[in-house]
C-alpha positions in Angstrom: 199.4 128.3 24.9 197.3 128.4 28.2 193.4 128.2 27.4 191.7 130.0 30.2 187.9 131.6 30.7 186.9 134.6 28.4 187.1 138.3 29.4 184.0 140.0 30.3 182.0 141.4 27.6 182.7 144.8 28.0 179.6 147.4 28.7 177.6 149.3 29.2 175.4 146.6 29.3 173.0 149.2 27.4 169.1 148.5 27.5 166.8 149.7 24.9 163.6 149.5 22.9 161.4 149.2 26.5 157.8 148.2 26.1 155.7 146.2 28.6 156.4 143.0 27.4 160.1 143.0 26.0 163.4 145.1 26.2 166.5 145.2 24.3 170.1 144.6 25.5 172.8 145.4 23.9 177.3 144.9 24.5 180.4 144.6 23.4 182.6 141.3 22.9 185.0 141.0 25.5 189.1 142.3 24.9 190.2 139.0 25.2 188.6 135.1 24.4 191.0 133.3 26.6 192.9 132.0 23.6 189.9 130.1 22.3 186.9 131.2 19.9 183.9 132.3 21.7 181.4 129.7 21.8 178.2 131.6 23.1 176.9 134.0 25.1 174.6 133.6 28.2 171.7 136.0 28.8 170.7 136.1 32.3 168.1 138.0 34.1 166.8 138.9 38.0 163.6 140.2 38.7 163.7 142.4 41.6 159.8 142.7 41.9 159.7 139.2 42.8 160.4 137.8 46.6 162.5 134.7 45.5 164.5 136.4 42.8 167.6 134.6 41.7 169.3 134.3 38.3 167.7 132.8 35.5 168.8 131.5 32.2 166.7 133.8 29.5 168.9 132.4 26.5 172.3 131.1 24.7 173.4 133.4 22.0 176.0 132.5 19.3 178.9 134.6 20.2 178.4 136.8 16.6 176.0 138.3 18.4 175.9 141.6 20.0 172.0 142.7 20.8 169.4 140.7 21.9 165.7 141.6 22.3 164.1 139.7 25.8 160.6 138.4 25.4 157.8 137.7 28.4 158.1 140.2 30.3 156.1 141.1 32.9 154.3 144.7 33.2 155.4 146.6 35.8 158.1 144.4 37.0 161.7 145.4 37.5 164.8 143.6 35.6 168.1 143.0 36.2 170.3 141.8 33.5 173.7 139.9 32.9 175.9 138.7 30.0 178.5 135.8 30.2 180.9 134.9 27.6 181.5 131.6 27.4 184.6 129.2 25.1 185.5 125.8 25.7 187.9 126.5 28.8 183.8 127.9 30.5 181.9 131.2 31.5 183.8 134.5 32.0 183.0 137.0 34.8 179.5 138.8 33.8 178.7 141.9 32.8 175.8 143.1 34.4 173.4 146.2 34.4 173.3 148.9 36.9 170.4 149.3 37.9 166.6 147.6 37.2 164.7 148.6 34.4 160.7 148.3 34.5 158.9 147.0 31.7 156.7 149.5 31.2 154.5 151.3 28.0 156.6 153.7 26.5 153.6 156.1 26.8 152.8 156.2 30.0 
């Protein structure tokens, strides 16, 4: 038995629930675990408003879980999001969303 990486979660990666301050993701586990159990997964984000935007860690998951609701967010700025699977072997390739989403009111 070769242990290798996990698969990708597989997407959409589906975003939800948008208010000005928090967003929901949501995903599916990925086909394969690379022969060993899941051992988290890795919520990342970008924000495209900013000048210096690069990845950043927003939280480690346990792998059960499918949904995740992402806190602080700033108004009117943009998001970009990404999900890595992760088992013993490491992190899988990501699975990311298309486009940004704003954090915005729902009512506006």
């Amino acid at each position: 038995m070769c242990v290798e990486v996990p698969g990708s979660p597989r997407g959409p990666l589906a975003v939800s629930d948008v208010l000005r301050n928090s967003m929901t993701l949501s995903w599916q586990p990925p086909l394969t675990d690379g022969e060993s159990p899941l051992t988290a997964y890795i919520v990342e984000r970008q924000d495209v408003t900013s000048p210096v935007s690069g990845w950043t860690r927003v939280d480690r998951l346990r792998p059960h879980i499918y949904q995740y609701t992402v806190p602080h967010l700033a108004e009117g700025h943009r998001y970009m999001y990404r999900v890595i699977a992760e088992n013993e072997q490491g992190r899988g390739a990501p699975l990311q969303t298309r486009n940004p989403v704003e954090a915005k009111s729902p009512f506006c």
